[in-house]
MITI-236492 format. One record per residue: y, z, x of N, C-alpha, C in turn; residue in three letters. Coordinates in Angstrom, 2 decimals. Atoms other than C-alpha are relative to their C-alpha. Example, Ala and Ser with C-alpha at 12.3 -4.5 7.8 and 13.67 -1.06 7.14 Angstrom:
+---------+---------+---------+---------+---------+---------+---------+---------+---------+-----+
!    n_yy !    n_zz !    n_xx !   ca_yy !   ca_zz !   ca_xx !    c_yy !    c_zz !    c_xx !  aa !
+---------+---------+---------+---------+---------+---------+---------+---------+---------+-----+
!   -1.19 !    0.00 !    0.89 !   -4.50 !    7.80 !   12.30 !    1.20 !    0.00 !    0.90 ! ALA !
!   -1.19 !   -0.06 !   -0.82 !   -1.06 !    7.14 !   13.67 !    1.09 !    0.73 !   -0.77 ! SER !
+---------+---------+---------+---------+---------+---------+---------+---------+---------+-----+
***
This chain:
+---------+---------+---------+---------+---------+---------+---------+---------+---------+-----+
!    n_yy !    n_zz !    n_xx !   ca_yy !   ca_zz !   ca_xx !    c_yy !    c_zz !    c_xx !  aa !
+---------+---------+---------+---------+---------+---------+---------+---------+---------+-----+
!    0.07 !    1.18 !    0.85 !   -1.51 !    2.10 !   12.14 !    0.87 !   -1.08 !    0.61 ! UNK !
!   -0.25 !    1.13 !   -0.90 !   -0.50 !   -1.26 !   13.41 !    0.78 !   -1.45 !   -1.38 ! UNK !
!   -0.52 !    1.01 !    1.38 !    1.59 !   -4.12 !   11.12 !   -1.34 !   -0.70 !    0.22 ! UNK !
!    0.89 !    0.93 !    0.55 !   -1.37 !   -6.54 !   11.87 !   -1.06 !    0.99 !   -0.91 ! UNK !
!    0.94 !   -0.99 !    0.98 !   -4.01 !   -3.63 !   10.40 !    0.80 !   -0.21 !   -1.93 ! UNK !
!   -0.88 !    0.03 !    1.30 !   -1.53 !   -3.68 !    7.26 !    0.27 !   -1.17 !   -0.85 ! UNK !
!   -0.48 !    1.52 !    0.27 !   -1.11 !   -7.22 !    7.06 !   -1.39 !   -0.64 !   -0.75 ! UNK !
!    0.64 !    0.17 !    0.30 !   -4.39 !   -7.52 !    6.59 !   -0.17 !    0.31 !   -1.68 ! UNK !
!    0.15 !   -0.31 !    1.61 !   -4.66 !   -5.53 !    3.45 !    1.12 !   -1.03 !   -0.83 ! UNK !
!   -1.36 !    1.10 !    0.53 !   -0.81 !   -7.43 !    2.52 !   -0.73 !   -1.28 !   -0.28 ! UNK !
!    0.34 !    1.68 !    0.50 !   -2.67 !  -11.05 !    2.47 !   -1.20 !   -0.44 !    0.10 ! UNK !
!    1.35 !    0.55 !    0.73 !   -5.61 !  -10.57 !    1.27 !   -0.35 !   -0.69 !   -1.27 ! UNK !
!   -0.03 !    1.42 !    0.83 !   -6.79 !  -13.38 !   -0.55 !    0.21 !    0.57 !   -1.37 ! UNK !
!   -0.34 !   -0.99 !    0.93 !   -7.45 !  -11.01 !   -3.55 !    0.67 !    1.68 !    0.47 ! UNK !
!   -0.94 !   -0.94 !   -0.07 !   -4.66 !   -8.31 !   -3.19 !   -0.69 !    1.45 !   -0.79 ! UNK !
!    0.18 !   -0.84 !    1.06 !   -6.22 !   -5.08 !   -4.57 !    1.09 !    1.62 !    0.75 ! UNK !
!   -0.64 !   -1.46 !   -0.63 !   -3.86 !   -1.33 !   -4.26 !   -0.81 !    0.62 !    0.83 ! UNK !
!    0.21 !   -0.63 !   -1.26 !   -3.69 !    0.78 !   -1.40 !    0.84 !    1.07 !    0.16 ! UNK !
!   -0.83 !   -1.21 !   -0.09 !   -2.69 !    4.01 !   -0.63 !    0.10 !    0.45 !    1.95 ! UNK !
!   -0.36 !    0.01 !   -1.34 !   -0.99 !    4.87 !    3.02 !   -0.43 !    1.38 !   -0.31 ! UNK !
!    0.51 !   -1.22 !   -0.49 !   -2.50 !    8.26 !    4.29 !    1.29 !    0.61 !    0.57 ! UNK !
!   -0.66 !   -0.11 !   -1.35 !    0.00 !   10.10 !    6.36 !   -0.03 !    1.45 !    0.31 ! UNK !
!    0.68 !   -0.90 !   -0.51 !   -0.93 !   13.38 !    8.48 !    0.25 !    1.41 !   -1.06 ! UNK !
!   -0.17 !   -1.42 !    1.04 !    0.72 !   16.22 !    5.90 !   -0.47 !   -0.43 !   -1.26 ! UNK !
!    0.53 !   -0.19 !    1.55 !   -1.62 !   15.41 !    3.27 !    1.01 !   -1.47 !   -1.44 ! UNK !
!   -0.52 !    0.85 !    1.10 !    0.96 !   12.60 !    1.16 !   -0.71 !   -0.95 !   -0.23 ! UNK !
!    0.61 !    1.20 !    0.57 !   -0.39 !    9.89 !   -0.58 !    0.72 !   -0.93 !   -0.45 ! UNK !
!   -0.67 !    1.02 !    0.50 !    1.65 !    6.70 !   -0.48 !    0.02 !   -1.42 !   -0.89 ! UNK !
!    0.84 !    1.27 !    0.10 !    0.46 !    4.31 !   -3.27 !    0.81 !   -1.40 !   -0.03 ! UNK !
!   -0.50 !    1.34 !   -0.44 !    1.08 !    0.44 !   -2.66 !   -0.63 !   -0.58 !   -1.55 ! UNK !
!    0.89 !    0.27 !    1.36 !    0.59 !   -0.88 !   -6.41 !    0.01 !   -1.81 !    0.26 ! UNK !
!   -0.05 !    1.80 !   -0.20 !    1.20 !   -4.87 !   -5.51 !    0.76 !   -0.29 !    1.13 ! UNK !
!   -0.36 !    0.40 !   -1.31 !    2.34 !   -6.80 !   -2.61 !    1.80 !   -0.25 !   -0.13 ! UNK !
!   -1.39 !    0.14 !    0.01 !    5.85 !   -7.23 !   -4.34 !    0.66 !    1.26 !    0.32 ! UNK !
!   -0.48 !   -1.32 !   -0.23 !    6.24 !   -3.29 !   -3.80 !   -0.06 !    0.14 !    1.44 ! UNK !
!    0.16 !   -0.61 !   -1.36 !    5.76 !   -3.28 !   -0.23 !    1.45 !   -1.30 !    0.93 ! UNK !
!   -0.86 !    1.02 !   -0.65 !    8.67 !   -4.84 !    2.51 !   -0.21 !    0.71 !    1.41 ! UNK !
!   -0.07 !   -0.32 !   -1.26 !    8.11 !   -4.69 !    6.40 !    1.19 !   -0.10 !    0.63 ! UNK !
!   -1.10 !    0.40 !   -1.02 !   10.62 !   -4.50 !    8.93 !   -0.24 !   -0.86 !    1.16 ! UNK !
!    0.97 !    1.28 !   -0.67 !   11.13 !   -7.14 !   10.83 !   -0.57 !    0.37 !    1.31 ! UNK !
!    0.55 !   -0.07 !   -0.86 !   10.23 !   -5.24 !   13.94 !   -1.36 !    0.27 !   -0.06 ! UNK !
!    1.47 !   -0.52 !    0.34 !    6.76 !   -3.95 !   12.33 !   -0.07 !    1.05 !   -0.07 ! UNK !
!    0.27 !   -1.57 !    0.13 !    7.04 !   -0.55 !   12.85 !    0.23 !    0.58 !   -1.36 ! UNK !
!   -0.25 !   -1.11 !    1.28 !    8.43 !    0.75 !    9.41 !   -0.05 !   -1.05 !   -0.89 ! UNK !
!    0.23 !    1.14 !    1.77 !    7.79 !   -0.79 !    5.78 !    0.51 !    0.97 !   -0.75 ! UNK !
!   -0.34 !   -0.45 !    0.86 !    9.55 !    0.18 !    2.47 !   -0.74 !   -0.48 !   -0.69 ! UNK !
!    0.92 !    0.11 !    1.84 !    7.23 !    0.97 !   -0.86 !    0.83 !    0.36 !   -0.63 ! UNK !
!   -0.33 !   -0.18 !    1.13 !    8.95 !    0.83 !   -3.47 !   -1.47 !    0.41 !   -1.57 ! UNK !
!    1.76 !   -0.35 !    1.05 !    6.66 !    2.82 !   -6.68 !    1.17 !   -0.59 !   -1.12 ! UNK !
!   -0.03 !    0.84 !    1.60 !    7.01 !    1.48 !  -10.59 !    1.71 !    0.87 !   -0.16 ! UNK !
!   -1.27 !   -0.45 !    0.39 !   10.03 !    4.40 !  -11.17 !    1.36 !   -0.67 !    0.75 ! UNK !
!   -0.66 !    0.55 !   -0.99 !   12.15 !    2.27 !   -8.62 !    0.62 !    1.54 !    0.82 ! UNK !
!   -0.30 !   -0.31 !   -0.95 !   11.89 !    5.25 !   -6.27 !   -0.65 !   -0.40 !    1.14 ! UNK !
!    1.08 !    0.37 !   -1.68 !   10.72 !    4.48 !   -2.47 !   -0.08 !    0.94 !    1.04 ! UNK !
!    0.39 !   -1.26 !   -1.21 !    9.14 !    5.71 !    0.50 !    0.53 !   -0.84 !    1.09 ! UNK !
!   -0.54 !    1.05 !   -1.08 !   10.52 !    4.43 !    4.10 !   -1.52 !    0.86 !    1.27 ! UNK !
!    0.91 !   -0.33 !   -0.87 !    7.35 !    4.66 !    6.54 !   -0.54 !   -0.78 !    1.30 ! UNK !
!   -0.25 !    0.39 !   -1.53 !    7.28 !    4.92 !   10.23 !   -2.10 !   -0.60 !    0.09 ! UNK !
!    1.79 !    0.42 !   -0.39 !    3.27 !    3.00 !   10.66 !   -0.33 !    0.42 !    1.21 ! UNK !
!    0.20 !   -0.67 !   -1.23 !    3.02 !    4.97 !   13.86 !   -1.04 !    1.48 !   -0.70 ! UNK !
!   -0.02 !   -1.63 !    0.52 !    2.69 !    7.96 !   11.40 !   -1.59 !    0.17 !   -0.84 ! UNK !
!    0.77 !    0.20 !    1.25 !    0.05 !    6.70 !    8.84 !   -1.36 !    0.09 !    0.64 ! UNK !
!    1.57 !   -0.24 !   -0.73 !   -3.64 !    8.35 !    9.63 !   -0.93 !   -1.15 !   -0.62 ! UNK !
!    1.16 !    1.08 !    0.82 !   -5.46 !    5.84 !    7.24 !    0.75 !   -1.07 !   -1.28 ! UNK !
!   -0.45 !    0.82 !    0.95 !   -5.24 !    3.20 !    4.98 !   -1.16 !    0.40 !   -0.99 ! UNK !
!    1.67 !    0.30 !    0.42 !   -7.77 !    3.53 !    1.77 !    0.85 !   -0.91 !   -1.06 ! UNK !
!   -0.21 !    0.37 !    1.43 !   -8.36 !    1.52 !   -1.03 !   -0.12 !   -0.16 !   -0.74 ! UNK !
!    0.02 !   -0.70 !    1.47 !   -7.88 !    2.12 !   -4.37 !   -0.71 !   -0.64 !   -1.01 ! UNK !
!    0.56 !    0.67 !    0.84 !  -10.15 !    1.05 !   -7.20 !    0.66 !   -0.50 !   -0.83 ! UNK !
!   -0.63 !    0.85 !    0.89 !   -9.37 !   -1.20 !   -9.97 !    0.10 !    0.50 !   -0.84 ! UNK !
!   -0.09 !   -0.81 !    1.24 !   -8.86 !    0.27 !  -13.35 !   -0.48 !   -1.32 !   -0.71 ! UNK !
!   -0.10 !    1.26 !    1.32 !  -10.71 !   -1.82 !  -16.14 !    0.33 !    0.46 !   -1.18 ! UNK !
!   -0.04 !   -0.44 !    1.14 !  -10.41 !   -1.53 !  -19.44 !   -1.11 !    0.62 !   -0.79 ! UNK !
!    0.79 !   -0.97 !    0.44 !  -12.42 !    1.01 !  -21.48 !   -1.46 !   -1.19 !   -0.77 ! UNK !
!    1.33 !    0.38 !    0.30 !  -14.69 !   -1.39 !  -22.93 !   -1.14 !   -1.59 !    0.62 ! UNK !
!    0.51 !    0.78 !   -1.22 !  -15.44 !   -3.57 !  -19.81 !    0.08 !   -1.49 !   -0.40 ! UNK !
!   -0.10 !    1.36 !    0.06 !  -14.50 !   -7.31 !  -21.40 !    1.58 !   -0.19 !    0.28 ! UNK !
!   -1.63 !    0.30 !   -0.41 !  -11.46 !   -9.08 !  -20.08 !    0.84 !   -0.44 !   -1.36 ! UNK !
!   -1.08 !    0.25 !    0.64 !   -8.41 !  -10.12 !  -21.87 !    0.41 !   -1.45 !    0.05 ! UNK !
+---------+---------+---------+---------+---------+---------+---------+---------+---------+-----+
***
C-alpha cells in the first residue's frame, strides 16, 4: 500500500469508511477522515477508533484497502 493509494480514499470528494486489510487476518476500520493521521514521511498512519483506542500502521504491511458500506436508517428516509 502506497500513501498516494490511501490518499485517494482520504480526499475523496465524498469520504465514505474504510477498512485497512493487513496480512494476519485484522481488520482496521477508518470511520471518518478525522480518525486517520499520516506521517509525514508516508509510510505509517495512526487510526484512532470511536473508544479513543488506536492502531499505528506500517502501509508497507496493509494487503488491501476495502470499502465499507453505508448504514441507513431502517426505514430508508433521511433526517
Amino acid at each position: 500500500m502506497t500513501i498516494d493509494k490511501l490518499k485517494e480514499f482520504y480526499s475523496a470528494e465524498r469520504f465514505r469508511p474504510f477498512v485497512f486489510r493487513m496480512p494476519d487476518g485484522r481488520k482496521i476500520p477508518v470511520h471518518s477522515r478525522e480518525f486517520i493521521l499520516p506521517a509525514p514521511s508516508g509510510r505509517t498512519v495512526v487510526v484512532f477508533q470511536p473508544d479513543d483506542t488506536m492502531n499505528i500502521i506500517d502501509l508497507l504491511l496493509v494487503s488491501d484497502l476495502e470499502i465499507t458500506s453505508v448504514k441507513k436508517s431502517g426505514n430508508g428516509k433521511r433526517k
